[in-house]
C-alpha positions in Angstrom: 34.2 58.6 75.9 32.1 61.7 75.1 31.9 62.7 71.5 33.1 66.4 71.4 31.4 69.1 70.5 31.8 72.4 68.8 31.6 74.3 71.9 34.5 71.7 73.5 36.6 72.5 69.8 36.0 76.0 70.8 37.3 75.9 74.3 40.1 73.9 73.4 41.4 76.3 70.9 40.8 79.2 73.3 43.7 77.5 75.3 46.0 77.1 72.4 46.0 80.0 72.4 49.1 82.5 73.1 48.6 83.4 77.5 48.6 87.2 76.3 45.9 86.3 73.8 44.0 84.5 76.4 41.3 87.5 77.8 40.3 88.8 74.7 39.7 85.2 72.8 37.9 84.1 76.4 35.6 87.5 76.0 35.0 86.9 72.4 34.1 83.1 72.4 32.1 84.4 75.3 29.9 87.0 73.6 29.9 84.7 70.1 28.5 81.6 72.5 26.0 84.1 74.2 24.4 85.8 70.8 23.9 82.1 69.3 21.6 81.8 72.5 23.4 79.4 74.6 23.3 81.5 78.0 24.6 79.0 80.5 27.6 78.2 78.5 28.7 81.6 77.8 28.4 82.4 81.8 30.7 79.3 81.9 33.1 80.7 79.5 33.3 84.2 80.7 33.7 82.4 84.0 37.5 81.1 83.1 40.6 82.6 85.1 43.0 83.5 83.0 46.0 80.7 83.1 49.0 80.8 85.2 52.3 80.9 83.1 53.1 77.8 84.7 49.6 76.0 83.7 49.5 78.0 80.6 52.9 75.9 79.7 51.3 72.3 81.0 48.7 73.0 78.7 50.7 73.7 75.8 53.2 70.6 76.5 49.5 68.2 76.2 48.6 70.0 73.1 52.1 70.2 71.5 53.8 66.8 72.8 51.0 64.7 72.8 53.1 61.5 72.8 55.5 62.7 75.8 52.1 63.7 77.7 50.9 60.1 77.2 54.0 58.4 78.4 53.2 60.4 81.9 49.5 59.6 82.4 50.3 56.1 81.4 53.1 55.6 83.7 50.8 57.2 86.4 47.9 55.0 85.9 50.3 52.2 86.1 50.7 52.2 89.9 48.6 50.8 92.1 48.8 47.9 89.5 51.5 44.7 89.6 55.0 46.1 88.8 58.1 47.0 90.6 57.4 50.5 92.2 61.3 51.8 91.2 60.3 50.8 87.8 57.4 52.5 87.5 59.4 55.6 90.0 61.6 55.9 86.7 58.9 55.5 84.1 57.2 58.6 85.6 60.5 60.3 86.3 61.8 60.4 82.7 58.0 61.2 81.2 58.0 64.0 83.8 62.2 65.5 82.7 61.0 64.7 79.0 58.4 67.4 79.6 59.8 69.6 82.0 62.5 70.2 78.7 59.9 71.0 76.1 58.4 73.4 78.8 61.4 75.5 79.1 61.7 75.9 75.3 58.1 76.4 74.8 58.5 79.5 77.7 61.6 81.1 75.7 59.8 80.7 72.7 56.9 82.1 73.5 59.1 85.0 75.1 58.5 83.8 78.6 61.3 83.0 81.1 61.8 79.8 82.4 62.8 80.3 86.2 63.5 77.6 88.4 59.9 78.7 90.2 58.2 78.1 87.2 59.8 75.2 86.1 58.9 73.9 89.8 55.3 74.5 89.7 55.3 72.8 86.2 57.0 70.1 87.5 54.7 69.4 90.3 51.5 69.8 87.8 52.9 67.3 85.8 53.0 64.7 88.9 49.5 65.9 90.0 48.3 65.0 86.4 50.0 61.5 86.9 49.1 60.8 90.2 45.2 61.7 89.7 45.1 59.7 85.8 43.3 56.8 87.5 40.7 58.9 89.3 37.1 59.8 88.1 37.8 63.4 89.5 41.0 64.2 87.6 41.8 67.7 86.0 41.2 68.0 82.5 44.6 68.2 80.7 45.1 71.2 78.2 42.5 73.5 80.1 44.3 74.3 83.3 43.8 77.6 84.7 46.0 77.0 88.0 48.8 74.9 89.4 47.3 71.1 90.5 49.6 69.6 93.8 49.2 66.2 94.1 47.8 64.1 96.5 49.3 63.6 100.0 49.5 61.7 103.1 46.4 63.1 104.7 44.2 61.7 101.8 45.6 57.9 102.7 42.9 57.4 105.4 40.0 58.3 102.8 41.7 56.3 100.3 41.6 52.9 102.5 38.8 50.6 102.8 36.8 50.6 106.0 36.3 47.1 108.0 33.7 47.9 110.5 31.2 46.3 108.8 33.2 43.5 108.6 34.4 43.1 111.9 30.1 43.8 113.2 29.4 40.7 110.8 30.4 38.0 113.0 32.5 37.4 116.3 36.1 38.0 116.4 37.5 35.1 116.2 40.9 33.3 115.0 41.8 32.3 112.0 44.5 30.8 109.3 42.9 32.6 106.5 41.0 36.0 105.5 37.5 35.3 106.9 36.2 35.8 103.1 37.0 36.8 99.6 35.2 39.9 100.3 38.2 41.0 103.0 40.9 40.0 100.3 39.3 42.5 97.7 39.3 44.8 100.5 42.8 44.2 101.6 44.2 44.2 97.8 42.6 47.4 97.1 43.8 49.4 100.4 47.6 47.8 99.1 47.0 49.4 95.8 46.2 52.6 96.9 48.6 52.9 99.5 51.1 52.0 97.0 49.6 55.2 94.9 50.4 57.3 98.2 54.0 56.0 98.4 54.9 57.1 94.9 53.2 60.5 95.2 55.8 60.8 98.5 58.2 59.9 97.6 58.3 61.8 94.2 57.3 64.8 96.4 60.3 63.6 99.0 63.1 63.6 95.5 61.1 67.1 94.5 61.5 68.9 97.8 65.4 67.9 98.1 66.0 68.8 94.6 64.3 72.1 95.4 66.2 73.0 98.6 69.7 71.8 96.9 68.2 74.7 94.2 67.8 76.9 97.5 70.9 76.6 98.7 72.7 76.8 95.5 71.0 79.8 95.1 71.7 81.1 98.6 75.4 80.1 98.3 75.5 82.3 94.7 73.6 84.9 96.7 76.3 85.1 99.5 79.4 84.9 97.2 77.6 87.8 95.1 77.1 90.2 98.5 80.8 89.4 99.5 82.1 90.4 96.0 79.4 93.4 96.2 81.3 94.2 99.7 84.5 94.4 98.2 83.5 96.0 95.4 82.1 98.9 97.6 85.4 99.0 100.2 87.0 99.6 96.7 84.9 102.2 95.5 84.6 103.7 98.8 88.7 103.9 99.2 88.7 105.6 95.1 85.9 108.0 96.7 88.0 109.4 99.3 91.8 109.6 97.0 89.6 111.4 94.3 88.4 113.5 97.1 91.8 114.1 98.7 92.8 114.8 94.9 90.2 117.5 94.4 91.0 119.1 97.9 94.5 118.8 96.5 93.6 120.4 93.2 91.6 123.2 94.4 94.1 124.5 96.8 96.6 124.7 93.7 94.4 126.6 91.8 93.8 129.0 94.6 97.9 128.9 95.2 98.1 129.5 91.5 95.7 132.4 91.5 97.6 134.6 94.4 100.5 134.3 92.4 98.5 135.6 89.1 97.5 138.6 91.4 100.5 139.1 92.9 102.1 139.3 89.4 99.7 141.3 88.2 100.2 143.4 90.9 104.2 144.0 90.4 103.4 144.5 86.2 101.2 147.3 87.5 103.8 149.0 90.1 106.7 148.8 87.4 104.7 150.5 84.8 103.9 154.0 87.4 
C-alpha cells in the first residue's frame, strides 16, 4: 500500500468535512496547494464536485464507523471465494443495515433529513462498495462525490473467461476430463465471478422489492390522505354554503331591522307636529 502523503491528509480532511463546508474548504485547499507551487494538483482539487448528501453520508459512515465499514468490504471481498452464498448474503446484509442506521443519525445530526430516497441511494452505495472491494478499479471510500450502483448482469460476459483459444489449440474431441489444468483455472474462475454476479442480483432483486413495498406503502398513505382530503373539503364546502345562507340570512334582518328604525323614526316625527 502507498504511504500517504500530506496532500492525501489534506484531501481526506476536506471530506470530513461538514457538506455545507465542502466549496469553501475545496477552494481554499485549492489556492493553498497552488501558491506552494504544485499546479497539477491544485487543478485536481479545484476539479472536485461537491458531494451528494447521500455520498456525503457514505463518506462520513467510513470515516466515523470505521469497524462497521470493514465488516462490509470484508464480507464483499468474501464472495467469489469458498463459502455458502446465503451466508455470506447475510454477512453483507447485516454490515450494510448496521450502516444504513448510523447513516440516518449522522443525517439528523448533521441537520439533514433522512428520506427513504436518500437512505436508498446510501444503501445501494454501500453494496457498490462491497461488490467492487475485490477489484483493482474500486471507488475510493471516504472521497465519494456521487452515488456508485453496482455491477449488473450485462458486465457477466466481460467478467467470464474466453475459450477460443482453447478450443483453436487442438481438435474437438471427447473426453472424461478437462483437456488441461489450464481449462480448470479457467472454469473456476468464470464460477467465482459468476457467483459475484449472483450476489450483486440478487441483493439488487431484495433492494428493488423492498423499494416498491416502500412505493406502495407510500402510494397507499398517499390515497388514504386524498380521500380524507376529499372529505375534508365536502365538509368545508357544505360549512361554506350554511355560513353563506347564514349571512344572506343575517343581512336581510338587518335590512328588515333598519325599515322598522325608519319607520319608527318616522311616526316619533309625525307625533311631535
Amino acid at each position: 500500500m502507498a504511504t500517504k502523503n500530506k496532500f492525501d491528509d489534506e484531501l481526506d480532511a476536506l471530506f470530513k468535512l461538514p457538506l455545507t463546508e465542502f466549496t469553501a474548504a475545496r477552494n481554499a485547499v485549492a489556492a493553498r496547494v497552488k501558491k506552494a507551487g504544485n499546479r497539477d494538483e491544485a487543478e485536481r482539487v479545484k476539479a472536485l464536485a461537491k458531494p451528494t448528501l447521500s455520498a456525503w453520508a457514505v463518506n462520513q459512515l467510513y470515516w466515523t464507523y470505521a469497524d462497521a465499514f470493514k465488516e462490509l468490504i470484508a464480507a464483499g471481498k468474501r464472495f467469489g471465494k469458498s463459502g455458502d452464498m446465503r451466508e455470506l448474503l447475510n454477512a453483507r446484509r447485516e454490515a450494510i443495515s448496521v450502516l444504513t442506521r448510523h447513516a440516518a443519525e449522522l443525517l439528523r445530526n448533521a441537520g439533514h433529513n433522512p428520506t427513504p430516497d436518500i437512505i436508498r441511494r446510501i444503501t445501494t452505495t454501500l453494496e457498490a462498495l462491497s461488490a467492487y472491494s475485490s477489484r483493482a478499479d474500486a471507488p475510493i471510500p471516504g472521497r465519494l462525490t456521487a452515488d456508485i450502483d453496482p455491477p449488473g448482469f450485462e458486465s457477466l460476459a466481460a467478467l467470464i473467461p474466453h475459450v477460443s483459444s482453447l478450443e483453436r489449440a487442438e481438435p474437438a474431441r471427447v473426453v472424461p476430463f478437462p483437456a488441461s489444468d489450464n481449462a480448470l483455472v479457467h472454469a473456476e474462475e468464470a464460477l467465482r465471478k459468476a457467483q459475484v454476479i449472483a450476489q450483486n442480483a440478487a441483493a439488487a432483486l431484495e433492494n428493488a422489492t423492498d423499494h416498491a413495498n416502500q412505493m406502495e406503502k407510500q402510494r397507499n398513505e398517499a390515497e388514504e390522505r386524498l380521500k380524507r382530503a376529499t372529505v375534508g373539503a365536502e365538509e368545508a364546502r357544505q360549512q361554506m354554503h350554511h355560513f353563506a345562507a347564514e349571512v344572506k340570512k343575517a343581512a336581510g334582518a338587518v335590512e328588515q331591522a333598519e325599515r322598522e328604525v325608519e319607520r319608527a323614526r318616522k311616526k316619533i316625527t309625525i307625533g311631535r307636529r
